[in-house]
N, C-alpha and C positions, 0 to 999 in steps of 0.2 A: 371118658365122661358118660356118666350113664343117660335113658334118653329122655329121664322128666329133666334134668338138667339142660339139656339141648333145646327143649321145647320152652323152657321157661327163658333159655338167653336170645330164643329166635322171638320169644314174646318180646320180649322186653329190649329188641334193636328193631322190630318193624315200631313198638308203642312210638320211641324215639323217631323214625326214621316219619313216619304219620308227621310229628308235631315240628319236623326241619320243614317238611317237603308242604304241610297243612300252610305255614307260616309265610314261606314261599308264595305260595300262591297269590294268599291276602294279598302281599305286595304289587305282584303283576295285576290283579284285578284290580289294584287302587291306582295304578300307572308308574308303578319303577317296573322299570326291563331290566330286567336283570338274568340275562336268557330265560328260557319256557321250563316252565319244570313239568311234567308226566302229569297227567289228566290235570291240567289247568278247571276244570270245570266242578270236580267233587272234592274242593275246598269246604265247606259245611259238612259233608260224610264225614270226611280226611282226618279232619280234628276233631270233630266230635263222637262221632263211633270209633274210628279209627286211632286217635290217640286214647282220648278220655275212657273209653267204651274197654278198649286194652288191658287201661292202667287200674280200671276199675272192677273190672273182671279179674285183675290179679290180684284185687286185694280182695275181694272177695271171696277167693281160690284159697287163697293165705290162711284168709280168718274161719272157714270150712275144716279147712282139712282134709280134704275128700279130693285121690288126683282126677277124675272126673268131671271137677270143677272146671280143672284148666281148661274143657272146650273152649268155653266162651272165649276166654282172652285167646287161645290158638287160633278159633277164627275168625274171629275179628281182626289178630295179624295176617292172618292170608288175605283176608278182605282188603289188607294194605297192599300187601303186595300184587293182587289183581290191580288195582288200582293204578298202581306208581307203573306197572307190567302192561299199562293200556288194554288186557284185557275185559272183555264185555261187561258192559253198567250191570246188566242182569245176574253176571256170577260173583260180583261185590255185593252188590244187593242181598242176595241169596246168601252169601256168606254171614253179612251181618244179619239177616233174619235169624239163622242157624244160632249164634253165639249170642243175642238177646233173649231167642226162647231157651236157652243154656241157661245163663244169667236168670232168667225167673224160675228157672227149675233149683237155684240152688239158694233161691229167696225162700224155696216153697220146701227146701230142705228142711234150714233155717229157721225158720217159724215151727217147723214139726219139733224143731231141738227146742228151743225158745218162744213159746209164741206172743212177742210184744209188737207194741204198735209202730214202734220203729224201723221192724224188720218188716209188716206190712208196706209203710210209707214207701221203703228202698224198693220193694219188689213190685210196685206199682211203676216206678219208678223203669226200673226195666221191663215191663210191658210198655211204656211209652219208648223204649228202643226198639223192641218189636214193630210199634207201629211207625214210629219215624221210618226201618229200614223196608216196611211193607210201603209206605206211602216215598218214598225215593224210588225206590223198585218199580212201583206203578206209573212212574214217569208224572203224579201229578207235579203244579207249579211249586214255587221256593215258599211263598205265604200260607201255603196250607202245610207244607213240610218242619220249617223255622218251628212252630211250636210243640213238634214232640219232639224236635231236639233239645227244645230249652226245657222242657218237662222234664226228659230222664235225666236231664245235669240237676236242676233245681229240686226234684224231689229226692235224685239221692243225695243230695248235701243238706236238705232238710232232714229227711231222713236219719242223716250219722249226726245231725245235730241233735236231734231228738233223744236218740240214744242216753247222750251227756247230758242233756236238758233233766235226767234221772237224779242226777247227783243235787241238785236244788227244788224235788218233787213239785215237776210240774201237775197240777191238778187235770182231772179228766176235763174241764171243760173248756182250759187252755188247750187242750190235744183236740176237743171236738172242733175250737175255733180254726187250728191248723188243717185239719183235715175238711172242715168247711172251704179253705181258702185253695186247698190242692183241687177239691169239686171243679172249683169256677176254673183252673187253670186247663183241665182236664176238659170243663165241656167248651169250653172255648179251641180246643184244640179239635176236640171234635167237629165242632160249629163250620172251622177253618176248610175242610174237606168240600164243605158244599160251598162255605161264602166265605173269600179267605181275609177280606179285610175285615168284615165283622168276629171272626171266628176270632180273631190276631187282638182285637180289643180286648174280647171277653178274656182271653187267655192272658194278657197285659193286667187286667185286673186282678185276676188272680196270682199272678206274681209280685203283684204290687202287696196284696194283702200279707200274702208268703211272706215278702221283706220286713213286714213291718212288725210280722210276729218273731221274726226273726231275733228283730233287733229287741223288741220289747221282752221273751223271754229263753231267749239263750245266754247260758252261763258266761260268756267272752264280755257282759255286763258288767260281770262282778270280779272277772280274772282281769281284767286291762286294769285294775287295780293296782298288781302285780307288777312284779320285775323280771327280765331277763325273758327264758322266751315264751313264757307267759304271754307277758305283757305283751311280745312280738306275733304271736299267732292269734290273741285279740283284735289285736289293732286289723289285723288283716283281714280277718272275719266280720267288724262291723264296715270297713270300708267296702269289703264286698258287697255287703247287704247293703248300704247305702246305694251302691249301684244297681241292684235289683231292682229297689223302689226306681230309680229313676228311671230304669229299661219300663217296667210296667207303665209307666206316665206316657213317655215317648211312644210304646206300642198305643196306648189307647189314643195318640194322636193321630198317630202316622196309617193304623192297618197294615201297618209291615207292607204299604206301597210303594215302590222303588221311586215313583214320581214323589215323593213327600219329603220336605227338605232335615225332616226328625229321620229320616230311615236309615241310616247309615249310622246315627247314634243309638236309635232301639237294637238295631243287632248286637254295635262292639260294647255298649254299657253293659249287656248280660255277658256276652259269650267271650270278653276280654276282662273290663269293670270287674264282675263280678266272677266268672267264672277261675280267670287266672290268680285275682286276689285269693280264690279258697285255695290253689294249689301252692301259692306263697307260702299261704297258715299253715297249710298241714304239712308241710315238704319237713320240718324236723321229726315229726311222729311217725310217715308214711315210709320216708325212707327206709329207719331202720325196721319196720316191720316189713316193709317189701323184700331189701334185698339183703339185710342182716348186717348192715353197714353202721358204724359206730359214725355219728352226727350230733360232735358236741357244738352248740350251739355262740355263735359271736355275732355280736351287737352290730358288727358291718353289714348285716345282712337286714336290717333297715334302709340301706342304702339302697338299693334294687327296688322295694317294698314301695318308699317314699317317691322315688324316680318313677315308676309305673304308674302309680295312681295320677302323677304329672300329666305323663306324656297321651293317660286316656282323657285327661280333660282338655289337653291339646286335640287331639283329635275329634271330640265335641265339638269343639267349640267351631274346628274347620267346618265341617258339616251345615253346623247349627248358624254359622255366618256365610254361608255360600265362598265358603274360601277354599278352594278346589286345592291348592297349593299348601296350606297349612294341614288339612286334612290329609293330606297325603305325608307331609315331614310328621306329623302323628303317627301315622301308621309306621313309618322308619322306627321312629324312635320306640313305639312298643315292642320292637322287633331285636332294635340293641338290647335294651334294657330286659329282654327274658335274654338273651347271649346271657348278657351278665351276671344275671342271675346263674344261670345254668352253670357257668365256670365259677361261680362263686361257692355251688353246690358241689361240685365238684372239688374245689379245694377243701372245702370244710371237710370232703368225707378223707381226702387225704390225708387228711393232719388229724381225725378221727382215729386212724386206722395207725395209722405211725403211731400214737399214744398207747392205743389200746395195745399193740405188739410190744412197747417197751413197757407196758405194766406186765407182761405175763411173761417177761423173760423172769 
């Protein structure tokens, strides 16, 4: 096996090994014991740089071309492995600093090949991973950290929605409104370093505005129209953005204060709600562009899709009613229903790949 090959299956079993161990965690911090998994504490890093940061580094690496790319996802997987390895917060830190300033080197690639606004949006985008892994690093609190992680997830999924938003000529001043609305999320997040509950509003705001341009002009408006998985990667992409707006609502209540009986719903509306609905939507397109795996598509896979969105409004609702108990069988159940998902993914590429071999005999 030669050794981009090695480097891309060690990426792509820490991205996984992040989103077992990232999901673990949630659970014990929400109260199932289910023995201790390895740094109980850098659940927020774990899955957010550590899965997401990986996965998105890979595909970024993909769509480049350039094996120099691969930094960023190689170390942001060591950053997993420090991690799960109990070695020092400071050389996980350090590593995801390393693999975000990678990732904006290869925005700035990108843009020199291409220079549209999309590919600005995304590489802003990883500058807020830069400073998410600089402000973990510096040991500040979780209030002033939470919003450059929801920054580098939100503007790169705005971002690659932008991209598409091409195909229906979005006008320049629909992009000015977008990039107005990235401003507010951005200095909000700034703000949050010095004052973390005001910071966490302003930045609440501007994810709120983000959602709603989202939904008013991204093209999954005019595809959920559509059949098959069209329609299926639609549906997932407005529900996610439905949770955006209501993660932004919830933050401008709460200031991402752990005392706030909204808090527990402004983190998992973004960073489940929404976050894991985009990875629902995209998982027929991403795959086979990631791993060259034939992913033909079947309508069971609304079953997962519809289950999750469920089980996040169970988990609201625990929260949002002081029911310690229900919020926590939410959190289970978000937890089966990505299993499911995940082996669901996993069959489909198998019966992909069975087809695709019996057409080429």
């Amino acid at each position: 096996m030669r050794s981009s090959s090695v480097i891309k299956v060690f990426v792509a079993v820490a991205a996984f090994a992040a989103l077992v161990f990232g999901v673990w965690m949630g659970l014990l911090r929400i109260g199932w014991i289910i023995d201790a998994p390895p740094a109980p504490g850098t659940h927020g890093p774990m899955l957010v740089l550590g899965f997401l940061g990986t996965v998105i580094g890979m595909e970024r690496a993909v769509a480049l071309a350039k094996p120099w790319a691969w930094i960023s996802s190689a170390t942001s997987a060591l950053a997993v492995v420090a991690m799960l390895a109990g070695w020092p917060a400071e050389l996980a830190g350090a590593l995801l600093l390393v693999g975000g300033g990678v990732l904006v080197w290869v925005f700035v690639t990108a843009y020199r090949i291409q220079p549209e606004s999309h590919i600005v949006l995304m590489g802003i985008g990883a500058v807020a991973w830069v400073l998410a892994a600089a402000t973990w690093l510096a040991g500040n609190p979780v209030p002033s950290l939470v919003p450059w992680l929801a920054a580098f997830l939100v503007l790169t999924i705005a971002g690659e929605r932008l991209e598409l938003a091409r195909l229906i000529a979005t006008t320049a001043a629909a992009k000015r409104l977008l990039f107005g609305a990235v401003g507010v999320a951005l200095a909000g997040s700034a703000i949050a370093w010095a004052s973390p509950e005001f910071g966490a509003r302003i930045a609440g705001l501007g994810n709120l505005l983000i959602a709603v341009w989202l939904i008013r002009f991204d093209i999954a408006r005019r595809t959920i129209r559509l059949g098959g998985v069209t329609r299926y990667m639609a549906a997932g992409l407005l529900l996610g953005y439905v949770w955006l707006a209501v993660s932004g609502v919830f933050w401008m209540l709460s200031g991402l204060s752990a005392g706030a009986s909204t808090y527990d719903a402004a983190l998992h509306t973004l960073f489940l709600g929404f976050v894991m609905s985009m990875i629902m939507a995209h998982a027929p397109i991403v795959i086979p562009a990631l791993a060259g795996l034939a992913f033909p598509f079947h309508p069971s896979l609304w079953v997962p899709l519809i289950l999750f969105h469920v089980t996040v409004v169970i988990r609201v609702a625990g929260g949002l009613t002081g029911s310690f108990e229900v919020k926590k069988w939410g959190a289970m159940l978000n937890a089966i229903v990505l299993t499911l998902f995940l082996l669901q993914v996993a069959a489909t590429v198998v019966r992909g790949e069975h087809a695709r071999r019996a057409n080429t005999r």
